[in-house]
N, C-alpha and C positions, 0 to 999 in steps of 0.2 A: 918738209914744211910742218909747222907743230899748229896739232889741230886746234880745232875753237870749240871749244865743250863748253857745255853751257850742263849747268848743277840742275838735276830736276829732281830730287828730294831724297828722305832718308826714312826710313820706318825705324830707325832706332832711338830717338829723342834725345837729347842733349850728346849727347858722346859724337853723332856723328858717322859710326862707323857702320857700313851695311849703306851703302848710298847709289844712286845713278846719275849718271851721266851722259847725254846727248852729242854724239859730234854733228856739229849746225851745218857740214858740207856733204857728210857723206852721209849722214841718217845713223850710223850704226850707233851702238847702245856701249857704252861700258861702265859694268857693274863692278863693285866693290864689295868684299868684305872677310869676315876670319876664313884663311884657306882650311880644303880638310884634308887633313896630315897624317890620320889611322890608316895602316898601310890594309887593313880589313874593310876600312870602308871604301878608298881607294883601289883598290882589286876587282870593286864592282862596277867600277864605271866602265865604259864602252866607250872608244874611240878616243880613250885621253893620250894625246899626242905627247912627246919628249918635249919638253919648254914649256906644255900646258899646265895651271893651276887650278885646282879644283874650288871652289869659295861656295859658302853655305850663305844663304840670305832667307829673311823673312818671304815666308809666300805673301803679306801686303804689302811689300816694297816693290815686286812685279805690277800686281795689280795696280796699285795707285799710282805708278810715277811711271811706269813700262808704256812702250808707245801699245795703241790699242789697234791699230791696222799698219799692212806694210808697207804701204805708201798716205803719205798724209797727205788730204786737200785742205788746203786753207780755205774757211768762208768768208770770199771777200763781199763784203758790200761797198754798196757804192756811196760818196760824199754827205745825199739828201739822205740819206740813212744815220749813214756815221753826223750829221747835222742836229737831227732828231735826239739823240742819245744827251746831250746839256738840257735836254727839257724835260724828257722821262725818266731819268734818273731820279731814286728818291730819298736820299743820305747824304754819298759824298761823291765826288768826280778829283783824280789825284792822278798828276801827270809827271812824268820823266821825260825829258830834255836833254838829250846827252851831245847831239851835231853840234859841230863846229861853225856850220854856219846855215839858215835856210834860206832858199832862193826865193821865195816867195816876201820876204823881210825886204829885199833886193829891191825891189819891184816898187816900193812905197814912197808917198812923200814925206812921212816920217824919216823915211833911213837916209833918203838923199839930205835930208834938214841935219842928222845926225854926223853923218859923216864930211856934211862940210861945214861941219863947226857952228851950226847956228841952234840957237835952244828949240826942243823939239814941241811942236805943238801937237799934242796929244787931241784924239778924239772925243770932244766933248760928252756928256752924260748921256744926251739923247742920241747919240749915233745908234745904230741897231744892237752891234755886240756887244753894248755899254748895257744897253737896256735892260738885256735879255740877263747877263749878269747880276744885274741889281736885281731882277725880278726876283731870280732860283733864289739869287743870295738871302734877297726880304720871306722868302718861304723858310728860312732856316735851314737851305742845302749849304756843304761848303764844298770849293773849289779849291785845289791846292796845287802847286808845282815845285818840284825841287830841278833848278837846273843846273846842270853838272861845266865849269868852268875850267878852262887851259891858265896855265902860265907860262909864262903871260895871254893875258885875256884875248882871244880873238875878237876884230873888229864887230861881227855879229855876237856873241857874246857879250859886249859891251853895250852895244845897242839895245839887248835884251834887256839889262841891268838897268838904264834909263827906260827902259816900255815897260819894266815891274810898278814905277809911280801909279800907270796907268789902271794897270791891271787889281794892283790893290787897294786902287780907291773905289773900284764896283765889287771889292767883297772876295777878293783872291788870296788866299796865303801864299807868298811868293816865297822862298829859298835856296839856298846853291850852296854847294857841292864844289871843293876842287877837283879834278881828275885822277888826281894822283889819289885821295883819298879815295876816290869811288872806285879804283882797281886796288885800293887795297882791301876794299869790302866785297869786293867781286860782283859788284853791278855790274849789269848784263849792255852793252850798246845798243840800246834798244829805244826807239821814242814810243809811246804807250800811255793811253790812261786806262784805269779802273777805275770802275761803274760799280757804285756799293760793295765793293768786293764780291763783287758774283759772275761780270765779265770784264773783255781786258778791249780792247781797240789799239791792234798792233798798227802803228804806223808806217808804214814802207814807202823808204828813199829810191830817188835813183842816181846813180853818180853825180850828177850835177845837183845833186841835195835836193830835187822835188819830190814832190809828196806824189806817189803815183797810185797808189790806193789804202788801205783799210783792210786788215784783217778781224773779224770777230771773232773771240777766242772765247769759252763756254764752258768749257770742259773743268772740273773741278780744279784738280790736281794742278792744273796748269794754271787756273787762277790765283789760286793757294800760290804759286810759287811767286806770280807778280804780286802778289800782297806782301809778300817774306822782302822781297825788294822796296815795294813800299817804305815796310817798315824802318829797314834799316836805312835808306837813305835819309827818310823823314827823322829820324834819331840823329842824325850825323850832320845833317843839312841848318845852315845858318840864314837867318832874317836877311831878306835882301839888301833891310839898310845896312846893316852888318858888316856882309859883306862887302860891298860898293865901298864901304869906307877906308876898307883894308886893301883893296887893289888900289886907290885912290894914293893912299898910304904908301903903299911899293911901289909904285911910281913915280914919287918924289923921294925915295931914297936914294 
């Protein structure tokens, strides 16, 4: 089965080479970088097995990106926490979207209005989550999301795309992303926001697409790596009217 590595950084700056990698099932680490080929220096090592490669990296490519204990606990917090975080935040709050569909969308009388074809009435200004967006929003915070889209668009994706009106008339930068595009940039499947770029709030599914808790993530390095994502989604990712108007468009081709 071919693993699911997920890129945790590079201590060599643009080139690339000298880097680590994460397998997200078994924990193990694989490193990269120039092997060492001096049969002098090679002679010194202990224990180098036939088929092993010897590679020389940076000692901050360890340090910075290397996991820092041998088993990881996630700190999860719970909802009225991960809740708390749209109001104490003091900058920006920047989300990824990558499911195909949430179950919790399911459940509304938006999505039943949506999917049986009648125009969606959205939550007017004063409902509570409208509010509370206009508030951060009128303090000068921004909220942003880039959601990553199938082709063709799945039904909750779609729905999304009409709930973005909502969203950015209280002050949201909405965006999307095709899929295809976002695995050629090697975004991570992951739902997630960052908080000033300083923490990240991993969002964890469960089969049936619920939200079953909140990871908070703190750690630099790791933060730094959801920022790297950030960035390049948000570089790549198109205005929501944008895009609506282009699946709109291949739909009627």
């Amino acid at each position: 089965m071919m693993r699911r590595l997920r890129f945790n950084g590079t201590g060599s700056g643009v080139n690339g080479c000298s880097s680590i990698h994460e397998d997200l099932d078994t924990g193990e680490i694989v490193v990269h970088g120039p092997p060492l080929t001096d049969p002098e220096d090679t002679s010194q090592l202990r224990h180098l097995s036939p088929g092993e490669t010897a590679i020389v990296v940076p000692r901050e490519l360890l340090i910075d990106f290397g996991p820092k204990e041998a088993a990881r606990v996630p700190n999860i917090i719970d909802l009225s926490e991960f809740d708390q975080l749209f109001t104490t935040f003091e900058h920006t709050a920047w989300r990824l979207e990558t499911r195909r569909r949430y179950a919790s969308d399911e459940v509304t009388d938006t999505y039943a209005q949506f999917t049986g074809g009648q125009p969606v009435v959205w939550d007017g200004v004063d409902a509570e989550w409208c509010a509370q967006r206009r508030e951060q929003s009128a303090l000068g915070k921004r909220f942003e999301r880039v959601r990553i889209v199938d082709t063709p668009p799945t039904t909750g994706q779609l729905y999304l795309l009409d709930n973005a009106k909502r969203n950015s008339a209280v002050g949201e930068d909405i965006r999307n992303l095709s899929r295809a595009e976002a695995e050629q940039l090697h975004l991570p499947a992951e739902d997630f926001w960052l908080f000033d770029s300083r923490l990240v709030a991993l969002l964890n599914f469960d089969d049936s697409d619920n939200l079953i808790d909140v990871e908070l993530i703190t750690e630099p390095a790791a933060v730094n790596r959801y920022a790297q994502v950030r960035d390049a989604a948000s570089h790549h990712a198109v205005p929501y009217k944008e895009f609506a108007a282009n699946v709109t468009a291949a739909t009627k081709e």
